[in-house]
Legacy VTK file of the C-alpha trace (Angstrom):
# vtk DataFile Version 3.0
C-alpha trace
ASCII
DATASET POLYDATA
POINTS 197 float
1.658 -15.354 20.149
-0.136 -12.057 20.254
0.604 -11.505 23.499
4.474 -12.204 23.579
4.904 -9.802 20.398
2.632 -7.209 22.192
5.264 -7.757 25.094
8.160 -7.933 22.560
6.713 -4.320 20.956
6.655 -2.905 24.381
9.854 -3.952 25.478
11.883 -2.788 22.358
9.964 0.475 22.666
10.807 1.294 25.768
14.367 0.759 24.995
14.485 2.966 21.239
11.672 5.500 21.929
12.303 8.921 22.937
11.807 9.563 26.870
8.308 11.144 26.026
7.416 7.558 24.745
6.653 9.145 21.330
6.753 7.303 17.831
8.499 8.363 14.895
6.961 9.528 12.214
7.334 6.857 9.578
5.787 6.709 5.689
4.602 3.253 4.078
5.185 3.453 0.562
3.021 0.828 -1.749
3.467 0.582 -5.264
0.423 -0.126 -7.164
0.316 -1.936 -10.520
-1.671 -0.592 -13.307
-3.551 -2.631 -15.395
-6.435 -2.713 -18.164
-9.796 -3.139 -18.008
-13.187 -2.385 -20.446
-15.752 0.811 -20.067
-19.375 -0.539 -19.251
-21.919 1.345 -20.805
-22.481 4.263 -22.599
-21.685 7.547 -21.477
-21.749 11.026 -23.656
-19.208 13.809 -24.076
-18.566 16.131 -20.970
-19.150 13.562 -18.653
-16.875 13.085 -15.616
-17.849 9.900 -14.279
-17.501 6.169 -15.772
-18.721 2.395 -14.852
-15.818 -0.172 -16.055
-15.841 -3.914 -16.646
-12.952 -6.644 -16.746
-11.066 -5.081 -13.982
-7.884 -7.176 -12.885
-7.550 -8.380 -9.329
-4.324 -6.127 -9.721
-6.405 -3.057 -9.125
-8.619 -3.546 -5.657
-10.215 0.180 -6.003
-9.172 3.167 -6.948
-8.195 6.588 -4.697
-7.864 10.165 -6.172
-4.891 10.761 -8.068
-4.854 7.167 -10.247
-4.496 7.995 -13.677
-5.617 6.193 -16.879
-5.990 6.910 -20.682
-8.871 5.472 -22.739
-8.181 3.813 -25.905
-5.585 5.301 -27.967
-6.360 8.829 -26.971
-3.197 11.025 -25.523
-5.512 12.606 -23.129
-4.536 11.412 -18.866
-7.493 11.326 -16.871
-7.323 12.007 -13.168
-9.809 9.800 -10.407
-11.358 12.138 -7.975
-13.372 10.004 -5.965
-12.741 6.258 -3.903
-14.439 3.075 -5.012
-13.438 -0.268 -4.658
-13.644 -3.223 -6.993
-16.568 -5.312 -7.159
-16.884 -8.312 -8.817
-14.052 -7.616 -11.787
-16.172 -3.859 -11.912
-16.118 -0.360 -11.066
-19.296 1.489 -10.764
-19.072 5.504 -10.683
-15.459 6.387 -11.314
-15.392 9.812 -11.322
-12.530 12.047 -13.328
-11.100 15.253 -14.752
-11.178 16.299 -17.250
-14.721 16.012 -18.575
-14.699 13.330 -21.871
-14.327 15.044 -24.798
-16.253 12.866 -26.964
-18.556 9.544 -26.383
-16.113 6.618 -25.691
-16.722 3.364 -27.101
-18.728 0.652 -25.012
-16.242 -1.914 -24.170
-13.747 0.034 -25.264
-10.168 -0.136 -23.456
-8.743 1.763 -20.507
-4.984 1.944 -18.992
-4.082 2.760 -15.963
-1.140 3.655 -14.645
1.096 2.027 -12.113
1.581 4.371 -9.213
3.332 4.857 -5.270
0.766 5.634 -2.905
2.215 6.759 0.665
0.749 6.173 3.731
2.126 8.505 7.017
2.128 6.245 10.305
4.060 5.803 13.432
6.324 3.092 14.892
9.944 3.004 15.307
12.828 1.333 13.546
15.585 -1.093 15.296
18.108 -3.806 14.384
17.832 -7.488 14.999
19.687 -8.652 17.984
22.693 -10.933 17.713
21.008 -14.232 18.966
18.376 -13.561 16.245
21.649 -12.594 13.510
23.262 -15.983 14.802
20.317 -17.987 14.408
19.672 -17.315 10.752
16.365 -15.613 11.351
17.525 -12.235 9.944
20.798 -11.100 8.139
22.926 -8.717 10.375
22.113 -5.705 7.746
18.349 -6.184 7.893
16.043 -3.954 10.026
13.076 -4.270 12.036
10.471 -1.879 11.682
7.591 -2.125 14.230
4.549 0.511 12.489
1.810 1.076 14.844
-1.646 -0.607 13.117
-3.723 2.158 14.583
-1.805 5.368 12.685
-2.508 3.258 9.582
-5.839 3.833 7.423
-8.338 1.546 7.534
-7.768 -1.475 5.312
-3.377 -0.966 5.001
-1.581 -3.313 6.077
3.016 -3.703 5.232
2.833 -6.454 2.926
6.444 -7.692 1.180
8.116 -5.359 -1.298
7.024 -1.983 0.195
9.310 0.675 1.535
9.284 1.978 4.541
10.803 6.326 5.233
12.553 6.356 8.377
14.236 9.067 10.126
17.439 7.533 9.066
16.660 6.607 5.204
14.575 3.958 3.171
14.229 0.385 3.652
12.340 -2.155 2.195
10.589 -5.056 3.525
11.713 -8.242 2.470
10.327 -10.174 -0.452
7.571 -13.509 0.417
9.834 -16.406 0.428
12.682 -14.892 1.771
14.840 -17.238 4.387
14.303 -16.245 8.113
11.927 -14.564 10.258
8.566 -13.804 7.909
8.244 -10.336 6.448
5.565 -8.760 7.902
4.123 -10.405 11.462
1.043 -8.937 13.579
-1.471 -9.912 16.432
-4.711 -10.840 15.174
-6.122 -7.054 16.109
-3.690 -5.354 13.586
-2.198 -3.157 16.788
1.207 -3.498 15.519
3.047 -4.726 12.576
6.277 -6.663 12.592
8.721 -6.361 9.423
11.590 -7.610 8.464
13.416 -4.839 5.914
16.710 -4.597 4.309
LINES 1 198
197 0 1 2 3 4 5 6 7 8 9 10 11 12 13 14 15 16 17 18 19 20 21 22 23 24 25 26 27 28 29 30 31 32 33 34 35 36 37 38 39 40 41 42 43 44 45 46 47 48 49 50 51 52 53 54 55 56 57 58 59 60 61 62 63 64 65 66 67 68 69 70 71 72 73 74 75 76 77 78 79 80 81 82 83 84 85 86 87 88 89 90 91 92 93 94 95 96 97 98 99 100 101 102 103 104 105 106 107 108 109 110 111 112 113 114 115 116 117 118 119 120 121 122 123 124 125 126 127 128 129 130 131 132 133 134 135 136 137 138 139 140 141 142 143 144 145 146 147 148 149 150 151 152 153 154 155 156 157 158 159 160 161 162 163 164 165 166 167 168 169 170 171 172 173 174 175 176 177 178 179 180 181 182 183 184 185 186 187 188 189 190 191 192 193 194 195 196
């Protein structure tokens, strides 16, 4: 398997890349849910950094940029740092702007849902008509090959995100839908497979 969609790759890419052999610059967008969870401890006004408890599977980690609001307080708060959930917690979250006064222990926090884009490379082609004919793809759906190693660490297409091309968006296909799978790879991650409409 990996090596016949290695081959596959490397066949279509030869046929849709530029002479040079280049990719094209592609961006993987990923919509991230928000979700609730409870502070953990007790931390003092002016202080820009937070533990949190009760944190839905929904939200693996954070990146800079997430937003949340604590309790019923208008104020948005901004992450500035990465960390990544650890058994339903979040140690050392740290934020702007400072707290303005000492939040409640336990005490509720929202975040928001948000589209985090990732740049990569790969290339963007249609399904051939054997493929069409067979009922493995629709003849309007699109196969977008992104290159695992232009990816960061950790990302990987999964269903429902979209995909910027050169030509437009497209999105890959939802789990469950009939045909070819949404999202294929070899075991290294070196390239991804999906299926988009």
């Amino acid at each position: 398997m990996t090596t016949r969609l290695l081959r596959r790759v490397a066949q279509i890419a030869a046929k849709a890349l530029p002479a040079a052999g280049a990719a094209y610059d592609l961006t993987l967008h990923r919509q991230l849910d928000g979700g609730s969870a409870r502070i953990d401890g007790t931390f003092a006004a002016g202080a820009t950094s937070i533990n949190l408890k009760d944190v839905p599977a929904s939200i693996p980690g954070l990146a800079p940029g997430a937003t949340f609001r604590i309790g019923a307080s208008a104020t948005t708060y901004t992450v500035t740092n990465t960390t990544t959930t650890a058994g339903g917690k979040l140690a050392g979250v740290e934020f702007a702007p400072p707290l303005p006064s000492t939040p409640v222990n336990g005490g509720s926090v929202e975040f928001a849902a948000r589209v985090v884009t990732h740049p990569c490379k790969g290339l963007v082609t249609g399904y051939s008509d054997h493929v069409v004919a067979g009922g493995i793809a629709r003849a309007t759906d699109k196969r977008a090959i992104i290159l695992g190693a232009t990816l960061p660490d950790g990302v990987r297409p999964r269903p429902g995100d979209r995909i910027t091309t050169p030509e437009g968006i497209i999105s890959i296909v939802p789990a469950g839908t009939a045909g070819a799978p949404p999202v294929q790879s070899d075991p290294a991650g070196a390239a991804f497979e999906c299926r988009c409409a």
